[in-house]
N, C-alpha and C positions, 0 to 999 in steps of 0.2 A: 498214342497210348494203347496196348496190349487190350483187349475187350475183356479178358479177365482181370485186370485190375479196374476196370469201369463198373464187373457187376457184381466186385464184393462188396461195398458199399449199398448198391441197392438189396442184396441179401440179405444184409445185416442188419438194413432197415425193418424188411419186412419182417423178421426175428423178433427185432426189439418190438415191433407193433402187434405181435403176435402175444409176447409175453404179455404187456400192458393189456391188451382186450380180454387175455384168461383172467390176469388178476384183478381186474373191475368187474368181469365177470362174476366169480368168487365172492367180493364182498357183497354182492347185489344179487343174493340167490334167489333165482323164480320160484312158485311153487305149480306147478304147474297142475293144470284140473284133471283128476283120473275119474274113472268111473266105481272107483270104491268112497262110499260115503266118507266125510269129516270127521265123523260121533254118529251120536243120537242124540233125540232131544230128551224133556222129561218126561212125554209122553212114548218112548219107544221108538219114536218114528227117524228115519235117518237123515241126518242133515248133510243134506247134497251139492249145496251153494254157500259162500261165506256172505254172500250182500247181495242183494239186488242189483239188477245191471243198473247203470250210471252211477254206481256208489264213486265216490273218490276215494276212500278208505277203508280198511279194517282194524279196529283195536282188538287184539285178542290178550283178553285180562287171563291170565295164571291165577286159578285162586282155588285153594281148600277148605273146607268148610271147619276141618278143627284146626286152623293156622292161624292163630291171635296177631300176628301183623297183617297175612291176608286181610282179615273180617276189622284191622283198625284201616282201612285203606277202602273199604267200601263206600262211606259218604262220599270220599273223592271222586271214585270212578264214577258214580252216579251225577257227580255234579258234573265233569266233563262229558258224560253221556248226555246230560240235559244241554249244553253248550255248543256241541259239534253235532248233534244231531242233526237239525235243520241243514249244516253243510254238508249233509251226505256224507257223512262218516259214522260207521255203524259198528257198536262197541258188541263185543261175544265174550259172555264170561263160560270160560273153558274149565269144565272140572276133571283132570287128569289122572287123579289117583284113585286107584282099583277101588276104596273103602267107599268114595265118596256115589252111592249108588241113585237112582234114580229119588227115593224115600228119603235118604238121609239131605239131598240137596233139598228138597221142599219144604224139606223142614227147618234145615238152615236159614233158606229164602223167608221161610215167615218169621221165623227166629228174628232176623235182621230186616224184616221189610222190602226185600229185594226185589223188584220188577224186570224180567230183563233176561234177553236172548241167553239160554244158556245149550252150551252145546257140550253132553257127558261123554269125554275123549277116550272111550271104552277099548279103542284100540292104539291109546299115546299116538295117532297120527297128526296131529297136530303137535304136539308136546314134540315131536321128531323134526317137523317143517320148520320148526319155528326155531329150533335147538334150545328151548326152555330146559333149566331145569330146577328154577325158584320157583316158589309162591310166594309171595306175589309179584310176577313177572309181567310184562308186559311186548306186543312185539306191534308193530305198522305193516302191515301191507297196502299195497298199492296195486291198481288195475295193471299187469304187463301183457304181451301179446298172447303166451300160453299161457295165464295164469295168474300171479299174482307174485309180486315181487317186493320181501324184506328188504325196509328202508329203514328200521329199527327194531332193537330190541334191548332191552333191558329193565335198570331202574323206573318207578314211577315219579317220583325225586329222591330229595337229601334226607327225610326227616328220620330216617336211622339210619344211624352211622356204623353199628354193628349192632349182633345181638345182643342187649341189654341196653344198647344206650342209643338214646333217641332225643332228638332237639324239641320244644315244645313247638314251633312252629318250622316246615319246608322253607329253605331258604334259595330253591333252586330246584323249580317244578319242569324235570325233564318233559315228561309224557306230554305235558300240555306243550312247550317250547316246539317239542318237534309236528306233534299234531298243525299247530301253525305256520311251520316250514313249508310240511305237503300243502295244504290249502293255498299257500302264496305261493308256490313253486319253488322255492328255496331249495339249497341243499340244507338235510335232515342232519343236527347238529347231534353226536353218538352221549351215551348217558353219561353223567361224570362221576359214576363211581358206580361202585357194584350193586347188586341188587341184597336185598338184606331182608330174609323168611326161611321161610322150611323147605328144605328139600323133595323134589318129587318125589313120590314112591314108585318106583319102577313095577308093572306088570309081572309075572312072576313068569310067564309065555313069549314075554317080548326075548 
C-alpha cells in the first residue's frame, strides 16, 4: 500500500480531533485570573479573588436593585446560599448596571434584608466573562487550571415563563439541579428555558 494512502487517514483523524477539542473547548470557556480587579466592593475596595482557595464553586447572582423579578428571587438565592454554603460554594451577588452605585445598593440591601458578598461590576467585567445579559441571571463556575471555568449559565428556574406571567410555584429549580451536579461530579445539566427580567444596562464607555 502507497504510504500516502496510510497517512490520510491518520490526518484526518487528527483534524477531526482537533475540531472536537476546540469545540468542547468553546463551550467550556475558562476565565482566566488577570491582574485587573473583578469590581469593587461596597466599601470601594477591589475585589481581586472570586472565592477562597479550595472553594469548589462560584454562584455569580445578576441582580438590580430596581428589577422586581430580580428582588422576587432574593429569598431564593438566600436560601441556596444558606444550603451550599457549608459545601464550599460561595454565592456573589453582582451588581452591573452603571445606576446601581455603591449608596443605592445599601440601601437596597437593607431595603430587602440582604447579607451577602456583593461585588459592584463597575467595569461589566464580570457581566462580559460570564456573557450575562438578564437580571436576574445566574452563571457556575468551577476551579480550572488558569482560572475558572463556566459550567453554567442561565435561568434560576421555571417560575416565569415570560414577562407578565408567572406560575405560583417553580416547578423545575435549575440553579439548585446543577449546583448539585458540580458537588457530585456530574455533568452540569443546561437551563431549560430562558432567563426571564430586565435587561442589563450597558456602560456608556464600554
Amino acid at each position: 500500500m502507497p504510504l500516502l494512502h496510510f497517512m490520510l487517514p491518520v490526518v484526518r483523524f487528527k483534524a477531526m480531533f482537533v475540531r472536537l477539542f476546540a469545540a468542547a473547548f468553546l463551550c467550556f470557556p475558562v476565565v482566566a485570573l488577570a491582574a485587573q480587579p473583578f469590581g469593587t466592593d461596597l466599601q470601594g475596595q477591589p475585589v481581586d479573588r472570586l472565592a477562597p482557595s479550595g472553594s469548589k464553586a462560584v454562584v455569580l447572582f445578576f441582580v438590580a436593585s430596581d428589577c422586581p423579578i430580580s428582588n422576587r428571587y432574593i429569598p431564593e438565592i438566600e436560601r441556596l446560599q444558606s444550603a451550599y454554603r457549608p459545601d464550599g460554594v460561595r454565592f456573589l451577588w453582582v451588581y452591573p448596571n452603571p445606576a446601581d452605585t455603591a449608596s443605592v445598593v445599601r440601601a437596597h440591601d437593607q431595603q430587602f434584608s440582604v447579607s451577602a458578598d456583593t461585588v459592584l461590576d463597575v467595569n461589566q467585567r464580570l457581566t462580559a466573562m460570564a456573557h450575562a445579559t438578564i437580571t436576574p441571571e445566574v452563571a457556575i463556575l468551577v476551579p480550572a487550571s488558569s482560572g475558572w471555568r463556566e459550567v453554567y449559565r442561565g435561568r434560576i428556574d421555571d417560575r416565569y415563563i415570560a414577562l407578565g406571567q408567572e406560575r405560583p410555584h417553580a416547578m423545575k429549580h435549575d440553579l439548585d439541579l446543577a449546583i448539585r451536579a458540580v458537588l457530585a461530579g456530574r455533568p452540569v445539566p443546561p437551563p431549560g428555558g430562558p432567563t426571564v427580567g430586565c435587561s442589563i444596562v450597558p456602560r456608556n464607555d464600554q
